[in-house]
N, C-alpha and C positions, 0 to 999 in steps of 0.2 A: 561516657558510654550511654550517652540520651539520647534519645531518638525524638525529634521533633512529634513524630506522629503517635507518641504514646502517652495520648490524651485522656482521659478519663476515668473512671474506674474497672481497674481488672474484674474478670468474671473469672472464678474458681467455679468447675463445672462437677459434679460432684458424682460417687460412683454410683453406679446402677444397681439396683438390687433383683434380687431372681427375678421377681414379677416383673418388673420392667424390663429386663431383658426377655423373658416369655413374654411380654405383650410386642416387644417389637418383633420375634420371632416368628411371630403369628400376623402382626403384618407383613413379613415378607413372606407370608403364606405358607409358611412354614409347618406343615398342620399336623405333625408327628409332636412339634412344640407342647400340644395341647396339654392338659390337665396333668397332672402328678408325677405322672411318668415321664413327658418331656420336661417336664419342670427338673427334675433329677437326672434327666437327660442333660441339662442343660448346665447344671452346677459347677461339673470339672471346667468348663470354659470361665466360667465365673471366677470361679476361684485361682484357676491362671493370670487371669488380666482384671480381678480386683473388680470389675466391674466398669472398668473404664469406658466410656461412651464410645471414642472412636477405635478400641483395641474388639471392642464387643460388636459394632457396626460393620465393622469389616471381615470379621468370623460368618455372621450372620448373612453378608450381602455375600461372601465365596459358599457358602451353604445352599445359600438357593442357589447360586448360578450352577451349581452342583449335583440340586435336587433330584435328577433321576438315577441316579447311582443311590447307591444303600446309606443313607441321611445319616444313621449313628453308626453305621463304620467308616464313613467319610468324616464325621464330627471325632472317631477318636483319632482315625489319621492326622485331621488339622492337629489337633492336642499334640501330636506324639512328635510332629515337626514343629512344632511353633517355634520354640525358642532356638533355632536351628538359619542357615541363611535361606535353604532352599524352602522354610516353610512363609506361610500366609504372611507374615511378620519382618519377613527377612530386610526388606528395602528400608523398612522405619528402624530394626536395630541397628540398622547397617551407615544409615544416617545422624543414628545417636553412638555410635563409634568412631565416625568422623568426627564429630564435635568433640569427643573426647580425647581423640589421637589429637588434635589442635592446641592444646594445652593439658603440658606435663603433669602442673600442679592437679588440672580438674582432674585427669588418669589416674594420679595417685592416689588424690580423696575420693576416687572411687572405689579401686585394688581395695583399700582398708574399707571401705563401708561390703563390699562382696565377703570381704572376707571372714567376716564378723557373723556370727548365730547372733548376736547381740546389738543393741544399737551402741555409735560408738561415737567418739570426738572428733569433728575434724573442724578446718579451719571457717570462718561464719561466712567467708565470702567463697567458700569451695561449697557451701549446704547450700547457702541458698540459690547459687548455676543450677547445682543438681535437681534442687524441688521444682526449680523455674524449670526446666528439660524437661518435670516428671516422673524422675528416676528413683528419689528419694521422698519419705516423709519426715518430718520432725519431728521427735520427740520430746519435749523438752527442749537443751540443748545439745542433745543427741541425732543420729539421722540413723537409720534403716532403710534399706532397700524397700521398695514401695509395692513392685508386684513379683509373684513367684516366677514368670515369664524372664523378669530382668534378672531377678537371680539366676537363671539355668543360662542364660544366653551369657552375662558377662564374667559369670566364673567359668566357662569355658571356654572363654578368651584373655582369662588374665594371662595368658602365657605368649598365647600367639599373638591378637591385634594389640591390647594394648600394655 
């Protein structure tokens, strides 16, 4: 499973933190973003998607395209669909439920990592698909669900998709 073109060293890209997510916010002109109160504005997103550069990029870039409607009742609508098909998010869960309906085994080591308040065991070559996806962190030799996003979306499909 090598791919000729996976040459060089991987880039782990790392989460973003308020202030960086408020300075990009503000470059998309975003100007409610501003000082204390959009910074607080801004944290339930944060805290959804961990900070993830393109989970946060993409909140930010349907915001503006959105900006003349009410900015923070639009910001809790994104929130309140996110982890949902029909919200912002839907095509990339819905692509990472693919991958996972493909293989049983990944399905399963996933079921048990949702299902878990705890981090838990699962097999080293089921963790590390998972972290490679995104989905998961390591703990040790442990894994946990990575963002609360992926928590709300795939335990509400351990039933139905996969």
């Amino acid at each position: 499973h090598q791919s000729p073109f996976n040459v060089g060293l991987p880039i782990h890209l790392h989460n973003w933190t308020l202030e960086q997510v408020q300075e990009l916010a503000l470059r998309y002109d975003l100007k409610w973003a501003a000082g204390n109160t959009g910074k607080e504005a801004l944290r339930p997103l944060l805290e959804m998607v961990g900070g993830h550069p393109y989970l946060v990029q993409l909140a930010l870039y349907h915001l503006w395209e959105h900006q003349n409607q009410s900015p923070l009742a639009h910001l809790d609508e994104l929130l309140k669909t996110a982890a949902t098909d029909a919200g912002i998010y839907g095509s990339h869960l819905r692509r990472l439920v693919n991958i996972l309906e493909s293989s049983p085994e990944l399905c399963e080591a996933m079921k048990t990592v949702v299902r878990s308040d705890q981090p838990v065991a699962i097999l080293p070559i089921a963790a590390y698909q998972l972290q490679s996806m995104g989905l998961v962190e390591l703990v040790g030799n442990l894994v946990t669900i990575r963002y609360p996003l992926y928590y709300d979306y795939f335990r509400s499909r351990l039933d139905e998709n996969l």
